[in-house]
Every structure is written in structure tokens, then in C-alpha cells.
C-alpha positions as CSV (number, residue, x, y, z in Angstrom):
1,X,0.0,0.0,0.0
2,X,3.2,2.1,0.8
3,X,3.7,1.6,-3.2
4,X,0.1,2.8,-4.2
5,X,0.3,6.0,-1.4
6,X,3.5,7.2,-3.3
7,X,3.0,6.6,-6.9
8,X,-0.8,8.7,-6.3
9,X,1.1,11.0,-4.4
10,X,-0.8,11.2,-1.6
11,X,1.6,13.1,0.4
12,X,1.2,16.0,-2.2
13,X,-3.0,16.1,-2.3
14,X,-4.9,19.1,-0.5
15,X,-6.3,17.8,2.9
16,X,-9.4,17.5,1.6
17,X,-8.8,15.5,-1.7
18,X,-6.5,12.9,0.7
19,X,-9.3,12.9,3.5
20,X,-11.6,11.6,0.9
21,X,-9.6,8.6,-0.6
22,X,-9.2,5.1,0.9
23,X,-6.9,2.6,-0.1
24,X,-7.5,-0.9,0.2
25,X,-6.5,-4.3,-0.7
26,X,-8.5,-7.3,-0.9
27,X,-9.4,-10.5,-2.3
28,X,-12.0,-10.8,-5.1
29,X,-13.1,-14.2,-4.0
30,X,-13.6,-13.7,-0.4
31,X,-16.1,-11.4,1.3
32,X,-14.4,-8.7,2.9
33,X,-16.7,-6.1,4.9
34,X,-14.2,-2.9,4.5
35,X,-14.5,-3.1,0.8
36,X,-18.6,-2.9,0.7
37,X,-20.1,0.4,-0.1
38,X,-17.9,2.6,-2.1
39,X,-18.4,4.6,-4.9
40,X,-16.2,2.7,-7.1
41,X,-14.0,-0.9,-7.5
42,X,-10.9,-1.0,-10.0
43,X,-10.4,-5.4,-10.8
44,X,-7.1,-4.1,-12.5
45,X,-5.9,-7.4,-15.1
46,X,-7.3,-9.7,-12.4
47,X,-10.4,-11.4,-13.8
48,X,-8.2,-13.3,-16.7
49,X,-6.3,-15.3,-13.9
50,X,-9.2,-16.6,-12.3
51,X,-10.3,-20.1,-13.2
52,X,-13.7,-19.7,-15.0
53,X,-15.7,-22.0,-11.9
54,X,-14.6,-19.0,-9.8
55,X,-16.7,-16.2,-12.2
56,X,-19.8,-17.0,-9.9
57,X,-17.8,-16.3,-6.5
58,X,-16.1,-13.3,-8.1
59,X,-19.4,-12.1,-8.9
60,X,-21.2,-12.8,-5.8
61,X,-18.3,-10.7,-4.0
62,X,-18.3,-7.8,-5.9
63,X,-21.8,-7.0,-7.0
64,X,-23.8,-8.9,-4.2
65,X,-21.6,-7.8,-1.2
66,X,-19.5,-5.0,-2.0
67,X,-21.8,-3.3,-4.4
68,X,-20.0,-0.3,-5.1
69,X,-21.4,2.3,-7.6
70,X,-19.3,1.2,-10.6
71,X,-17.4,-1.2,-11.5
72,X,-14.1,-0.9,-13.8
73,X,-12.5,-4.6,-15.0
74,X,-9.4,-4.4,-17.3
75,X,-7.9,-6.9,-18.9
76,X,-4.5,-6.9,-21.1
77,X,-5.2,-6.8,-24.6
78,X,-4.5,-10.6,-26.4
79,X,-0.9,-10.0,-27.9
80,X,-0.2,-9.4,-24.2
81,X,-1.8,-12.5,-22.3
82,X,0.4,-15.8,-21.9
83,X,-3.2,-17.2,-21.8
84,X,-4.0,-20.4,-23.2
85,X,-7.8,-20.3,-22.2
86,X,-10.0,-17.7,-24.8
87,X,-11.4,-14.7,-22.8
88,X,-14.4,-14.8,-22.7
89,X,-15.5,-18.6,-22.6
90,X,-17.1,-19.4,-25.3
91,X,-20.3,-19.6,-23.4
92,X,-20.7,-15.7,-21.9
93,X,-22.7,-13.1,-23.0
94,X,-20.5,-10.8,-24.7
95,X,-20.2,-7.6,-26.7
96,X,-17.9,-5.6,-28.8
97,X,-17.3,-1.9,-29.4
98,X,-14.4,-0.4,-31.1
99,X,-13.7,2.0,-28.0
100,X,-13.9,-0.2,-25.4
101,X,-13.2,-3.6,-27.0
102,X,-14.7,-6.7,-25.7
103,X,-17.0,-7.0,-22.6
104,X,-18.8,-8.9,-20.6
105,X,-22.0,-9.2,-18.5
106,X,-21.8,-11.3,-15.4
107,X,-25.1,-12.4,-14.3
108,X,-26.8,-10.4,-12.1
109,X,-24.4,-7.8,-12.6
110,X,-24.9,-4.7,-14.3
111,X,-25.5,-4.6,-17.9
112,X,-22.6,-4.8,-20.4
């Protein structure tokens, strides 16, 4: 977290500005009460590692108990991955736009 604190320069911000940010880590696969409630969750290049049975507990954790207002998930773009496994399985609901490239809708979770 040291890391994250100096890289946003957080000893720089106003008072106010620093008063209003919290930094947290956490797991995506295990409820964990301080992350429910915020505005917003960043899954930075996380959701490719995880193994495809673990989509529903992923999804159950972030939209069912953390809920936060928005949701951001990036992934690396293909000619960066090591992947073997397609992203997305074949089976998701999926959609592509040529800003945003591919996404997907997790059931339950908000739409793509």
C-alpha cells in the first residue's frame, strides 16, 4: 500500500482530496466487509487469472456484497496474455465496441 500512497502522491493532495480517498486491498473471492459500499471498485488485469468455476464467487463478491457504484475490470489486450484459455469462454454473453473492445456481463451484474 506504501507503493500505491506514493505513486498517487498522496503526500502531495490538499487535505481535503486525501481525506476523501481510501486505499485498500482485498481479495476478489472472499467477502471482505471494508470493501462494501464505495463509490467505485478498480479489478485491474485480475479477472483473466481466475479459473472460470470461480466467475460466480467473483461475482457474488463484488456485486452482491460489496456493491459499489461502478465497476471498472481491465484486462491486457490478447498479444499481451500468456493465456492459453479464450477470454471470454465461449459460453458468456458478450459484446464488442471499437472504443472499449470486448465485454462482458456477469449475471446479475450490471448490464454490459
Amino acid at each position: 500500500m506504501e507503493r500505491a500512497q506514493q505513486r498517487l502522491h498522496v503526500a502531495e493532495m490538499p487535505p481535503r482530496q486525501r481525506e476523501r480517498l481510501t486505499l485498500a486491498q482485498g481479495s476478489v473471492l472472499y467477502h471482505d466487509p471494508r470493501l462494501a459500499g464505495y463509490d467505485a471498485a478498480a479489478v485491474v488485469e485480475v479477472i483473466e487469472h481466475l479459473d472460470e468455476s470461480r466467475l460466480v464467487t467473483f461475482e457474488q463478491v463484488v456485486f452482491a456484497r460489496a456493491r459499489p457504484g461502478v465497476v471498472l475490470i481491465t484486462t491486457p489486450t490478447p498479444t499481451t496474455t500468456s493465456s492459453t484459455t479464450p477470454w471470454p469462454p465461449a459460453n458468456s454473453a458478450t459484446s464488442t465496441t471499437a472504443s472499449s473492445g470486448p465485454r462482458r456481463s456477469l449475471p446479475g451484474g450490471p448490464p454490459a
